[in-house]
C-alpha positions as CSV (number, residue, x, y, z in Angstrom):
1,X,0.0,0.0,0.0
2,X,3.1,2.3,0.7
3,X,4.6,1.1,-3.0
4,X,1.0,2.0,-4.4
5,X,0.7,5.4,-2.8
6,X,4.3,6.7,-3.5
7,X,3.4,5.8,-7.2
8,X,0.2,7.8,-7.5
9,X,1.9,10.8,-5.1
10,X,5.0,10.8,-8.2
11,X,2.2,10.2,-11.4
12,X,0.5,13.2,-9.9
13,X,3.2,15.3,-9.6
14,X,4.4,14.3,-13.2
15,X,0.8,14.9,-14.4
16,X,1.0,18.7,-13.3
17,X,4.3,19.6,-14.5
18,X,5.6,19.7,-17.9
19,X,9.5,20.4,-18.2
20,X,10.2,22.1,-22.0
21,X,13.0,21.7,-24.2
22,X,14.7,24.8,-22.9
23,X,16.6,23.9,-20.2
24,X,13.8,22.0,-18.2
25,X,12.2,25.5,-17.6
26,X,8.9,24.5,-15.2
27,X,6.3,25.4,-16.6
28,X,3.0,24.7,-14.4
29,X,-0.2,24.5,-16.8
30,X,-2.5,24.5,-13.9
31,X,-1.0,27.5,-12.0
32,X,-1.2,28.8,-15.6
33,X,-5.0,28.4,-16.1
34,X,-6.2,29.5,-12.8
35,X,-4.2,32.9,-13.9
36,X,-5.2,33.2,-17.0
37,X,-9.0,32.7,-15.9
38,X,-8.6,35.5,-12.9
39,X,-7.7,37.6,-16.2
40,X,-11.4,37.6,-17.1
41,X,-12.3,38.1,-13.1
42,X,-10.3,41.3,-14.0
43,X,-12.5,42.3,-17.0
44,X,-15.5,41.5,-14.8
45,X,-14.6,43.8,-12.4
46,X,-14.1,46.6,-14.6
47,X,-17.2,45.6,-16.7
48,X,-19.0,46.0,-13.0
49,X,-20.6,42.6,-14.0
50,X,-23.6,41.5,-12.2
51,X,-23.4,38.4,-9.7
52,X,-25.8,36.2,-12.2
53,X,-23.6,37.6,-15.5
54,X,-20.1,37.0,-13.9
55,X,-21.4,33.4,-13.7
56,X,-22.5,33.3,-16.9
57,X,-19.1,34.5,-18.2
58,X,-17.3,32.1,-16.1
59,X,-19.6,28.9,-17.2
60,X,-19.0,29.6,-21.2
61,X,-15.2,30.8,-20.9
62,X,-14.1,27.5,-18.6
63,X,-16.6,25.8,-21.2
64,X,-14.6,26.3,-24.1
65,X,-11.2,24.8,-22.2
66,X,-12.8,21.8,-21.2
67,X,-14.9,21.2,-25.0
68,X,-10.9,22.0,-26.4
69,X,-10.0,19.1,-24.2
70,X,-12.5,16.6,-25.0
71,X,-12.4,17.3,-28.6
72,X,-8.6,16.3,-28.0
73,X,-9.7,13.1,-26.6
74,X,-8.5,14.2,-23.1
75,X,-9.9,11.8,-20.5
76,X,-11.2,12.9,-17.2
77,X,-12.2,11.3,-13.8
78,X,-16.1,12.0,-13.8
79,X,-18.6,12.2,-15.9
80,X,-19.3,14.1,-19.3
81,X,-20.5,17.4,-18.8
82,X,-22.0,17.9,-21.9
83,X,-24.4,14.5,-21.6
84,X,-26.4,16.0,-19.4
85,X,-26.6,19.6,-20.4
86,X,-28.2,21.1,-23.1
87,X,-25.7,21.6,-25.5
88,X,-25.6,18.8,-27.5
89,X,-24.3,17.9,-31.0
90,X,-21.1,19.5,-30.8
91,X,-19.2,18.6,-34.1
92,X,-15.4,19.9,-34.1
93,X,-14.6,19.9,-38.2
94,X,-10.8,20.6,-37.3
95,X,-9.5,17.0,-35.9
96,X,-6.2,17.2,-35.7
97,X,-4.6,16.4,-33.0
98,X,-2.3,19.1,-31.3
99,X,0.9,19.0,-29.8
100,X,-0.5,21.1,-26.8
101,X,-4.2,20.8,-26.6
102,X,-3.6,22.5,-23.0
103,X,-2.5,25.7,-25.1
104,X,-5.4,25.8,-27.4
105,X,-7.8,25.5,-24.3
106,X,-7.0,28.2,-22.3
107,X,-6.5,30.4,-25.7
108,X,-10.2,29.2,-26.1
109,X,-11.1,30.6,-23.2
110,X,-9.3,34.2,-23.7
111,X,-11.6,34.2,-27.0
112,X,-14.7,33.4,-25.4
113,X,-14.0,35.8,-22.8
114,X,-13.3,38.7,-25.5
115,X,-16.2,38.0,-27.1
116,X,-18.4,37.5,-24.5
117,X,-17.7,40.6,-22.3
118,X,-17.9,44.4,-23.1
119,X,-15.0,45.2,-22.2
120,X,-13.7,41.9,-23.9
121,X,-11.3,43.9,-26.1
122,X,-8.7,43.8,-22.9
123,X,-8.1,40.3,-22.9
124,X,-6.5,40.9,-26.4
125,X,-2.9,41.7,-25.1
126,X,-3.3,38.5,-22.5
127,X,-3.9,36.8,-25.8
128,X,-0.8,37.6,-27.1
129,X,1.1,37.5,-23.8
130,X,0.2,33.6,-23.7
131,X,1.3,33.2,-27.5
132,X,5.0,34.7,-26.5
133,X,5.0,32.4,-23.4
134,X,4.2,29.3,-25.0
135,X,6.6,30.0,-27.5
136,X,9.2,31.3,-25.4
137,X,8.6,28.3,-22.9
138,X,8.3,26.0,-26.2
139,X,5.0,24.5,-25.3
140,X,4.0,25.1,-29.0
141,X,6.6,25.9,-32.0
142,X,5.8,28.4,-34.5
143,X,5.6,26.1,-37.2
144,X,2.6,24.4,-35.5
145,X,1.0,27.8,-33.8
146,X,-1.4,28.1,-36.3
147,X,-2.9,25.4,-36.5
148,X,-3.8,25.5,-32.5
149,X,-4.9,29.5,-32.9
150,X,-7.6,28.1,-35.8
151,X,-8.5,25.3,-33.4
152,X,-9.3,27.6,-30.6
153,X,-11.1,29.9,-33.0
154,X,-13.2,26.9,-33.5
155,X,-13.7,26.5,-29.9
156,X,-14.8,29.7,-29.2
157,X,-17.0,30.0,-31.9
158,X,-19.1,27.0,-31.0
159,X,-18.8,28.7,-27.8
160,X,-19.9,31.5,-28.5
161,X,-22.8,30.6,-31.3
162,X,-24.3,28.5,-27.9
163,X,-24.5,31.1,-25.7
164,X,-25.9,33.6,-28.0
165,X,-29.5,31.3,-28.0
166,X,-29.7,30.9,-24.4
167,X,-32.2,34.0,-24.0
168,X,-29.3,36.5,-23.0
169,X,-29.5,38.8,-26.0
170,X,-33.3,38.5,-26.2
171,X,-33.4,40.0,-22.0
172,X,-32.4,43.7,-23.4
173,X,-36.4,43.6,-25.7
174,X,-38.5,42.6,-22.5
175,X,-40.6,44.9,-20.3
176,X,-38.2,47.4,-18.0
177,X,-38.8,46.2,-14.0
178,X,-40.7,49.1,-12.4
179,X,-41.3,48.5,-8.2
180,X,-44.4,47.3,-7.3
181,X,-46.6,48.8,-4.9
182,X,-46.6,47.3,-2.2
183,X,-45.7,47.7,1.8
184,X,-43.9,43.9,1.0
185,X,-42.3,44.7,-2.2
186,X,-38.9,45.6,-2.7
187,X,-37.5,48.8,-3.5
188,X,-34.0,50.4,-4.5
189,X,-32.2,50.6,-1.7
190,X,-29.2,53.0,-0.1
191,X,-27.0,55.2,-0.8
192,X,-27.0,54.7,-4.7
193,X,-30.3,53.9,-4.8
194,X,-29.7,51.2,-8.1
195,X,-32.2,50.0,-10.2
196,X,-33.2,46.0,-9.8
197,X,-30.6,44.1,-11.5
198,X,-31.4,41.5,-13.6
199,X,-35.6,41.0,-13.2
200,X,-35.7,38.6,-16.3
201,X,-32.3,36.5,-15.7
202,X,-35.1,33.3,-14.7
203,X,-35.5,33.6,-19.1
204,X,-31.9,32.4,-19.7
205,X,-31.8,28.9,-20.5
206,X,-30.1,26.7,-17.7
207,X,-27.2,24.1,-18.6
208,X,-28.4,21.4,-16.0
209,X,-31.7,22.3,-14.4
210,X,-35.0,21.2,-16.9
211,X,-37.8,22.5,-14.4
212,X,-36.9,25.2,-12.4
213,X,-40.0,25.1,-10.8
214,X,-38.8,22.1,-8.7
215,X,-36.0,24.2,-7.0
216,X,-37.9,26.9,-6.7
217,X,-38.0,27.6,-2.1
218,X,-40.3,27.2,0.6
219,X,-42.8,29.6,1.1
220,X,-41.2,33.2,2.7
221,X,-42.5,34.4,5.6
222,X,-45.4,36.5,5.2
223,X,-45.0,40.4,5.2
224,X,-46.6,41.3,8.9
225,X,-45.3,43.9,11.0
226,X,-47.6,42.8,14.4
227,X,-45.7,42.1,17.4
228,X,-44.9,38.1,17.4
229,X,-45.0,37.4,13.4
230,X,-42.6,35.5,12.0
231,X,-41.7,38.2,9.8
232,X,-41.5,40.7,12.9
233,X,-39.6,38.1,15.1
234,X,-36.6,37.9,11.9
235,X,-36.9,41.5,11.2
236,X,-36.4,42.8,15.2
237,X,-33.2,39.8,14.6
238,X,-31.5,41.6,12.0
239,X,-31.6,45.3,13.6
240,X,-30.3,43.8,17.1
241,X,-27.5,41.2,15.2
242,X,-26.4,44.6,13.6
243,X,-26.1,46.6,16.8
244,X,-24.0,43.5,18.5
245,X,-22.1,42.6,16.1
246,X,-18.7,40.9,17.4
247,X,-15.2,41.7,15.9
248,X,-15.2,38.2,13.8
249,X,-19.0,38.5,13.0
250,X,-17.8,41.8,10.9
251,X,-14.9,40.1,9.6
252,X,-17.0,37.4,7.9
253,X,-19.4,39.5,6.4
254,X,-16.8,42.0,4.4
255,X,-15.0,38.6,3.7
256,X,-18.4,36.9,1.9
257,X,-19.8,40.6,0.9
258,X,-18.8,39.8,-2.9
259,X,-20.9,43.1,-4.1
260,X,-19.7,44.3,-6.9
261,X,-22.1,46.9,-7.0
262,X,-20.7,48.9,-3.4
263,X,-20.5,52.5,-3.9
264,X,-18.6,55.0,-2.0
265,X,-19.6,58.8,-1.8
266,X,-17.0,61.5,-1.7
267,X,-18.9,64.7,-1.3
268,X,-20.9,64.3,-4.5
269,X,-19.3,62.0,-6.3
270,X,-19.8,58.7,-6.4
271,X,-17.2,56.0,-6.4
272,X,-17.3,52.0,-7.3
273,X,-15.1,49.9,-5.3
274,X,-14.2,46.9,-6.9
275,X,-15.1,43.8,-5.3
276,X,-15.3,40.1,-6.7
277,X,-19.1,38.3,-7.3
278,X,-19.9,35.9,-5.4
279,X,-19.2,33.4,-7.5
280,X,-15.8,34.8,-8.5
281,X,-15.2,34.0,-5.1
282,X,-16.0,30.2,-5.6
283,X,-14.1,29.8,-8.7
284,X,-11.3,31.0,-6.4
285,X,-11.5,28.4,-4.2
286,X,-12.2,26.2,-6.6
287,X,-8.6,27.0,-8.2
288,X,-7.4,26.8,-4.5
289,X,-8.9,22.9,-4.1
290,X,-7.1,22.0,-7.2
291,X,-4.0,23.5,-7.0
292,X,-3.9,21.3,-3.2
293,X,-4.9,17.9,-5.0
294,X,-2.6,18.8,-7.4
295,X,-4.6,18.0,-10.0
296,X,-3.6,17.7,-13.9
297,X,-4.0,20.4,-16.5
298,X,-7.9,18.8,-17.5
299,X,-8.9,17.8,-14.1
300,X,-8.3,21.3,-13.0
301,X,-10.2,22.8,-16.5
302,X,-13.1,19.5,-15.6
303,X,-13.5,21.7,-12.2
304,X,-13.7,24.6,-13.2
305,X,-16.1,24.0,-15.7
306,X,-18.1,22.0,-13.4
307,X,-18.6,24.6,-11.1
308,X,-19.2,27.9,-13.5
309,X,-22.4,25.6,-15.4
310,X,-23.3,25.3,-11.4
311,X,-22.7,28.8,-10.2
312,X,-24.8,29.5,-13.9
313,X,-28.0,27.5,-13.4
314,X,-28.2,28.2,-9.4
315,X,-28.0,31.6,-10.3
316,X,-31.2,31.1,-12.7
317,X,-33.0,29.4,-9.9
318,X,-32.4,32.0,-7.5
319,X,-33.1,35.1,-9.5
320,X,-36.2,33.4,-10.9
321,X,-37.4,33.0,-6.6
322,X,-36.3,36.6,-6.2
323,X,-38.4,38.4,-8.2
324,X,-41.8,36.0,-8.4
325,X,-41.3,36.9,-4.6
326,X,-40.0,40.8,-4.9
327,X,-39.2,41.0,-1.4
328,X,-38.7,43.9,0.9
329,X,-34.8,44.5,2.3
330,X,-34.2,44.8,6.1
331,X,-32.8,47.8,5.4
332,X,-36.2,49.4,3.9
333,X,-38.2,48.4,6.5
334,X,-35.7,49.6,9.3
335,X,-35.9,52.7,7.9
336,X,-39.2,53.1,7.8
337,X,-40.6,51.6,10.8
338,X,-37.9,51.5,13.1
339,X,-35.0,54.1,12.6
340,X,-34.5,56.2,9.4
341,X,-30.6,56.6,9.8
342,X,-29.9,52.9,10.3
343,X,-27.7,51.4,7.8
344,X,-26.2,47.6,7.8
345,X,-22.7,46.6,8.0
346,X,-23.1,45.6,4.2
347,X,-24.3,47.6,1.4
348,X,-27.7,46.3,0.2
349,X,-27.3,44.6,-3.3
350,X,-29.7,46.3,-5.9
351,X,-32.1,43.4,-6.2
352,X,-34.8,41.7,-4.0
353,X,-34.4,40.0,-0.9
354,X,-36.2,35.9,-1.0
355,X,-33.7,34.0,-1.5
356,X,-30.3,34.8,-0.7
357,X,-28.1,34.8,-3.5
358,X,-24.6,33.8,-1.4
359,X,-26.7,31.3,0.0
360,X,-27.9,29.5,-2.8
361,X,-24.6,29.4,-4.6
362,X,-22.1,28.7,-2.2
363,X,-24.3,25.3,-1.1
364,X,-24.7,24.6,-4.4
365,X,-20.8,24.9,-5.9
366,X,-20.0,23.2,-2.5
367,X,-21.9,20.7,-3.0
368,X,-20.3,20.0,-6.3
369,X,-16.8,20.7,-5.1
370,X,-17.8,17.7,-2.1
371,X,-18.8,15.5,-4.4
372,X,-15.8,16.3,-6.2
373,X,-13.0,16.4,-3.6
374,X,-14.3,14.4,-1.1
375,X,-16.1,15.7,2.5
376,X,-13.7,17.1,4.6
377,X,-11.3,18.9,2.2
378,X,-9.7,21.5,4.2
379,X,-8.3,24.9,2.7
380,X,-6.6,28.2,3.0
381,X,-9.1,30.7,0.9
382,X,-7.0,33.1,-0.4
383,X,-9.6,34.4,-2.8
384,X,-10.4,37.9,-0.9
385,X,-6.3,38.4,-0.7
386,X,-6.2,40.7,-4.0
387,X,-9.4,43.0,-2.7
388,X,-7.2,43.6,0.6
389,X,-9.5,40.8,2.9
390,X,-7.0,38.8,4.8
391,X,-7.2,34.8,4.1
392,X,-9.9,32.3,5.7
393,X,-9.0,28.5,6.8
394,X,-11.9,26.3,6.3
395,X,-11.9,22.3,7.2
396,X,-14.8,21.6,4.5
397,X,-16.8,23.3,1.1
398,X,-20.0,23.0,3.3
399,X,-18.9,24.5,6.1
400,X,-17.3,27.8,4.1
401,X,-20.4,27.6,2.6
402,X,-22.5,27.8,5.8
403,X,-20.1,31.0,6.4
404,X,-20.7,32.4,3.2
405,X,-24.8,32.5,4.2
406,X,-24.8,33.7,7.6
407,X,-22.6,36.6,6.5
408,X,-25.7,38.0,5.0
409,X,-27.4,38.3,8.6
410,X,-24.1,39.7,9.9
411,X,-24.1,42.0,7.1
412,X,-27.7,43.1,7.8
413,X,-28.5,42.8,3.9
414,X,-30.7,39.0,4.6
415,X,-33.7,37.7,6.8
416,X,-32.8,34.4,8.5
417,X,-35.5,32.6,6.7
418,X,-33.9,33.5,3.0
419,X,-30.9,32.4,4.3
420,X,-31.9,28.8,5.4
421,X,-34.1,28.4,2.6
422,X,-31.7,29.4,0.1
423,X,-29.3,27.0,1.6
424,X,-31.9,24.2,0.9
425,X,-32.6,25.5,-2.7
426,X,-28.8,25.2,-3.4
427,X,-28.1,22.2,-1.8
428,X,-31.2,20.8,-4.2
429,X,-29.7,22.5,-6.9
430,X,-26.3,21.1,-6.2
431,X,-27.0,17.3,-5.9
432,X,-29.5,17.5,-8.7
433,X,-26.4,18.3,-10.9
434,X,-23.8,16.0,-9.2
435,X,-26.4,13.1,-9.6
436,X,-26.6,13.7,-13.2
437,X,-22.7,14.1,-13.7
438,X,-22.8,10.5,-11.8
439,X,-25.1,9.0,-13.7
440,X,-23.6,10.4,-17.2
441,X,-20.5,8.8,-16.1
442,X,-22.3,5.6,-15.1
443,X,-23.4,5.8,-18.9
444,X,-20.1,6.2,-20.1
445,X,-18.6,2.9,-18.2
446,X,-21.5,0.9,-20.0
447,X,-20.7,2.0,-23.4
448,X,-18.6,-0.5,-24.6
């Protein structure tokens, strides 16, 4: 058993590690990936991309790396993603095989990020930058680099042709979201007072998820302000949390806040501070859990992918449960019924309350990453490090996860009952999609 396991430690420290002609130069494609794909968390930032966009952007960018690498016949541990999803009958015309098919993915990816963002245009010179390293590094030659840049063209173009029918274009021609009238309903919300964000996203066409309607939550408490409600008990919970509100309570709340949205005023001038999504965040530690199983170039792309289609369709579900609900914010009724200058610890996202957005998509992309990893996977999340939030240790995805949703009641920006019930929907959301990775790969075992 000692024989076996030294074997496997040295096959996967081989398998993450190729050593080029150059003088053995290391050059780590996995360490390479995860930079190249916090390239795009940079052009999401600038774009100011919305929590359920950035996961859109992250599903069809890691996408394109991990279609490269099937069409490459690159095997992987689990299941086909693509069985189960709806995008089927994916024909690559260009067959060749490639002397770096790890190359032509992550280019992939850089095109399908350019094309898929606004401010797309900026992953140009990144583009370039990897041509000059792989070159440099000798992972492709120039005789062959053409024929990998027309590959990845191809990638991204399939890519790209896919996610321009899933409903996204189409969201821009529906009715504009006005408030409803209502002492319930949700309204814009201090200091920037932003309209709702998002009210169609539940239109855009899922990857996993057939019938939305079976993740859709529990009933929310009903809007009732009498002494004793349920509603009254949660909302008197959140104005007294915020008051009392220990040292580490506060740090967990900036640490999971993930709003890219916050606005600063100086005098009258507003200012955006750039913060990661939410599920910018769990691509992060996503990168983090590979980079500690040290897993190979496609395992670490198989992730990746695995959890932006999760982050993608639990969004969907979410947003969908958000506005058929539309909500009231603590922070609304605070104001008006309890004490006008209040203000939580958090900034109050510009979109409605029932369910909790952190909370639906940290269960669900831990429940993935579980199922992935294994229960009990301990990690250093590093993720907040660049936005100046010092690192988290975490013994398990479900437990960061569990973090990530009672930050919202630390934060001031949740009710308790959106939080739990959130965590259900994305725990439903999350094994729904790990049980039909399971069974895809189930499939692929009886093939003969």
């Amino acid at each position: 058993m000692i024989i076996r396991n030294s074997l496997l430690s040295f096959l996967l420290t081989i398998s993450v590690i190729i050593y080029s002609n150059a003088g053995n130069a290391r050059i780590d494609l996995p360490k390479i990936y995860k930079e190249q794909l916090f390239h795009l968390t940079e052009v999401m930032v600038t774009d100011v991309a919305s929590p359920p966009v950035a996961a859109r952007i992250y599903a069809y960018s890691t996408l394109a790396t991990y279609l490269s690498l099937k069409s490459q016949n690159q095997s992987f541990a689990k299941g086909d993603l693509l069985a189960p999803s709806r995008i089927t009958g994916v024909q690559i015309k260009n067959s060749t095989q490639l002397a770096s098919p790890e190359f032509a993915a992550i280019y992939a990816m850089l095109k399908v990020g350019e094309g898929i963002m606004p401010s797309g245009y900026l992953l140009r010179e990144k583009q370039e930058n990897w041509i000059s390293e792989a070159l440099k590094s000798k992972i492709i030659s120039k005789k062959n680099l053409q024929s990998h840049l027309d590959f990845s063209q191809e990638i991204a173009d399939q890519i790209l042709s896919i996610a321009k029918n899933d409903g996204y274009i189409q969201l821009t021609a529906l009715t504009r979201y006005s408030p409803k009238q209502g002492e319930g309903n949700w309204y814009p919300t201090p200091p920037a007072y932003i309209a709702a964000i998002e009210p169609e996203w539940r239109t855009i066409q899922p990857f996993f998820l057939q019938d939305l309607d079976e993740f859709d939550p529990e009933p929310m408490a009903a809007f009732d302000l009498n002494e004793g409600s349920p509603f009254q008990i949660q909302l008197m919970e959140v104005f007294n949390v915020a008051k009392n509100l220990s040292e580490e309570q506060k740090l967990i709340a900036n640490f999971w806040d993930c709003n890219p949205f916050m606005v600063d005023f100086s005098g009258h001038m507003a200012i955006g501070v750039k913060k990661i999504s939410p599920g910018g965040h769990w691509m992060g530690i996503t990168g983090i859990a590979a980079e500690k199983a040290r897993l190979s170039f496609a395992e670490t792309a198989y992730v990746h992918t695995l959890v932006g289609m999760t982050l993608h369709d639990a969004f969907i579900s979410c947003w969908k449960a958000k506005y058929e609900t539309d909500r009231i914010r603590p922070e609304t009724v605070i104001n008006r019924e309890l004490d006008q200058r209040w203000r939580p610890l958090l900034q109050t996202p510009p979109f409605p309350e029932y369910t909790s957005g952190h909370s639906v998509i940290s269960r669900a992309s831990a429940i993935v990453l579980t199922g992935y990893f294994g229960d009990n996977f301990s990690f250093l999340d590093t993720s907040e490090t660049y936005f100046g939030l010092p690192s988290r240790s975490f013994d398990s995805f479900l437990l960061a996860s569990e973090e990530a949703a009672i930050s919202r009641l630390y934060g001031g920006i949740h009710f308790r009952d959106a939080i739990e019930e959130g965590v259900k929907q994305g725990e439903k959301i999350g094994k729904s999609i790990w049980k039909s990775i399971n069974q895809s790969e189930l499939l692929t075992k009886q093939t003969p």
